[in-house]
C-alpha positions as CSV (number, residue, x, y, z in Angstrom):
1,X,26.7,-40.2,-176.2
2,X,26.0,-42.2,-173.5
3,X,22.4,-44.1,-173.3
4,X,20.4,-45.4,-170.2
5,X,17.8,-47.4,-170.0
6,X,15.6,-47.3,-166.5
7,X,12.3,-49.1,-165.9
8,X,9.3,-48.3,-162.9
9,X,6.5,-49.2,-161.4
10,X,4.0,-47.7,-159.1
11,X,0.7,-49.0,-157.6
12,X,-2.0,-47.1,-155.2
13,X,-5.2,-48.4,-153.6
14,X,-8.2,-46.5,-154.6
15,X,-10.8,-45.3,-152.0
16,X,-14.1,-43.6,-152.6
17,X,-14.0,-39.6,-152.6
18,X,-10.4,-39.3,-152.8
19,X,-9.5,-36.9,-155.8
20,X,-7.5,-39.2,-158.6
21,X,-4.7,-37.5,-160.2
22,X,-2.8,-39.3,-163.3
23,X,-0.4,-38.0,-165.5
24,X,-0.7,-34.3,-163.3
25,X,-3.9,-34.1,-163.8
26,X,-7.2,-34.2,-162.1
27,X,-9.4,-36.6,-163.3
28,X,-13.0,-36.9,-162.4
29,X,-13.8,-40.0,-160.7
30,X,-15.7,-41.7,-157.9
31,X,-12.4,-43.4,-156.1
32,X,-9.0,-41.9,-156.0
33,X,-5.7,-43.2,-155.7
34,X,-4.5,-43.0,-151.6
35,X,-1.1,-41.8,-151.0
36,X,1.5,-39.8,-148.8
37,X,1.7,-37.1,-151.7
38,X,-1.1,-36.8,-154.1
39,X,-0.8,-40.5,-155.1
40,X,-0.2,-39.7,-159.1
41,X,0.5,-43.5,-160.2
42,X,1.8,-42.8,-163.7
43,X,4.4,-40.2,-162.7
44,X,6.0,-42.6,-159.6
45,X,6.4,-44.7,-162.1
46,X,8.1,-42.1,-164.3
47,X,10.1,-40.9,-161.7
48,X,11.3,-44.3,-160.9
49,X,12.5,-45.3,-164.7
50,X,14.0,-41.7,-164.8
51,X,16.1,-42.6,-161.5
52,X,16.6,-45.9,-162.0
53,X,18.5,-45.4,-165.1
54,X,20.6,-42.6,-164.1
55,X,20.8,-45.2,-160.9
56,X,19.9,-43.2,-158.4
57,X,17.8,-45.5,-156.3
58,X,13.8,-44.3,-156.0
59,X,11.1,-42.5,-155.6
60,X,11.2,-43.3,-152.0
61,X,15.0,-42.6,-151.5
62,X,14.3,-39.1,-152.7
63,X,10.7,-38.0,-151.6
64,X,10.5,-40.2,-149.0
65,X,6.5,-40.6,-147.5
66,X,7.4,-39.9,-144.0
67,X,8.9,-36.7,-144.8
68,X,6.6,-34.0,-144.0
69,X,8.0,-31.6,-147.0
70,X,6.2,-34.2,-149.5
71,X,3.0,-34.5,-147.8
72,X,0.1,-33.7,-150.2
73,X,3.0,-32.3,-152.7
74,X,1.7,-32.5,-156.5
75,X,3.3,-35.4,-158.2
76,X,4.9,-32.6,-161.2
77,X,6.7,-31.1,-158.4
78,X,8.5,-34.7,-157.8
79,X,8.8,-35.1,-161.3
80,X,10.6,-31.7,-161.5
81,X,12.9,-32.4,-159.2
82,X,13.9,-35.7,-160.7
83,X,14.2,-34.1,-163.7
84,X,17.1,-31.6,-161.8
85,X,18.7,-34.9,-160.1
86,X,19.1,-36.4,-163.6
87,X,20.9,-33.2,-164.7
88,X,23.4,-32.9,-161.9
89,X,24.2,-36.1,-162.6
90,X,24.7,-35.2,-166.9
91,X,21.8,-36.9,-168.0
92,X,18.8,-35.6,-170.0
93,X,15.7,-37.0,-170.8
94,X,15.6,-39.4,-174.0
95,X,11.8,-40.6,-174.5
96,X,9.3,-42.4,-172.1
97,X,7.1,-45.1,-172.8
98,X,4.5,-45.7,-170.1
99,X,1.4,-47.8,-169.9
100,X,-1.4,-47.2,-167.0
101,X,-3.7,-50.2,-166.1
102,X,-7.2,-48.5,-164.2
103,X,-10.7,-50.4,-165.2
104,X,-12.3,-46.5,-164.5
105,X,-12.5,-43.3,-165.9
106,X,-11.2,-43.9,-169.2
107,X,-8.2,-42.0,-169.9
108,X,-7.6,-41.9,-173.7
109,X,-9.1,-38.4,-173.8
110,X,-6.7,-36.9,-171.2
111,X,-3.7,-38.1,-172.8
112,X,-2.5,-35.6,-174.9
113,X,-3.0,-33.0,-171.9
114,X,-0.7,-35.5,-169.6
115,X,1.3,-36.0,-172.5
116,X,1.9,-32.1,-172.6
117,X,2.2,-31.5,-168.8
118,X,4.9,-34.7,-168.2
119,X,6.9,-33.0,-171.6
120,X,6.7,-29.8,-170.0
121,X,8.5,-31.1,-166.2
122,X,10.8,-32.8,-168.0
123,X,11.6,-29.9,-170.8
124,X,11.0,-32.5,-173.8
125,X,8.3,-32.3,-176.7
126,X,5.1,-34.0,-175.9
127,X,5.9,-36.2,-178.9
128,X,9.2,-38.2,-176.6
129,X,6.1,-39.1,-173.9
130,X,3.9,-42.2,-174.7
131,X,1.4,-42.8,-172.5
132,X,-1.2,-46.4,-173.4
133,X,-4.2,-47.4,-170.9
134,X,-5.7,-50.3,-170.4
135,X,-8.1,-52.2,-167.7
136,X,-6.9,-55.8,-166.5
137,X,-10.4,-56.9,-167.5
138,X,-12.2,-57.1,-164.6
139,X,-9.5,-59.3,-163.1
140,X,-7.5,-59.1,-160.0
141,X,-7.2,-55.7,-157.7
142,X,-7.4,-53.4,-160.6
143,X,-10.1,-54.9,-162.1
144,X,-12.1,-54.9,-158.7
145,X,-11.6,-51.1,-158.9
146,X,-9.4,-51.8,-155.4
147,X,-6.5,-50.0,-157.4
148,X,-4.5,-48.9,-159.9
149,X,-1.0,-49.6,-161.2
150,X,1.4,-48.2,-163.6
151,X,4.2,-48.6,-165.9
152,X,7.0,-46.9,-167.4
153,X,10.5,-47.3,-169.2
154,X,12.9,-44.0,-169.8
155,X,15.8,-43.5,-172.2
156,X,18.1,-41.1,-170.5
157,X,21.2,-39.7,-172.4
158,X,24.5,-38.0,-171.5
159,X,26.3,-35.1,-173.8
């Protein structure tokens, strides 16, 4: 077997009565992440740790935000889709390990449902997805509630 190791990153500004989507769900919230698709930071950052260790460039490479196809799109559709790139290219998903940095709503109680959703796009068990939140404490962008970031590491195998 061969093993992979990818890491990502995503970050969206937050702006008041935008809906916020994390993890592929809708969360309820006064701001919402901004973004040329529906702006779900947690699964960029999946999708980038997923295509950066099969080394298939980004998020942006493949779902590119002046494309009009991706406009609006819901983030488990990208996901999806990387999930197929990784399998063309002989890789499966191993486990993910993600951490989500937002000062508001507090997100512990949607984490198994995210946890379920993400397991399901990627044809895993919920139990190969960890997902931690956690404010910066009231410090910098995030903590100004100006955005949120997110981010994750993927273990990828080949058969």
């Amino acid at each position: 077997m061969n093993f992979r190791i990818g890491f990502g990153y995503d970050v969206h500004q937050l702006k008041e009565g935008s809906p916020l989507f994390i993890g592929g769900l809708q969360l309820p919230a006064e701001k919402g992440a901004v973004g040329h698709s529906d702006a779900d930071v947690l699964l960029h950052a999946i999708c980038d740790a997923l295509l950066g260790a099969a080394n298939l460039r980004d998020i942006g490479f493949h779902f590119s935000d002046t494309d009009e196809r991706w406009k609006g799109i819901s983030s488990i559709i990208l996901l999806e889709k990387t999930a197929g790139l990784l399998k063309e290219k002989g890789y499966r998903t191993g486990n993910i390990d993600c951490t989500l940095c937002l000062e508001r709503p507090k997100v512990n109680p949607h984490i198994p449902a995210m946890q379920e959703k993400i397991a399901e796009a990627l044809g895993v068990s919920p139990a190969d997805i960890s997902i931690k939140a956690t404010t910066s404490e009231k410090r910098g962008f995030v903590g100004r509630e100006e955005g949120v970031t997110a981010y994750a590491v993927a273990l990828i195998f080949s058969l």
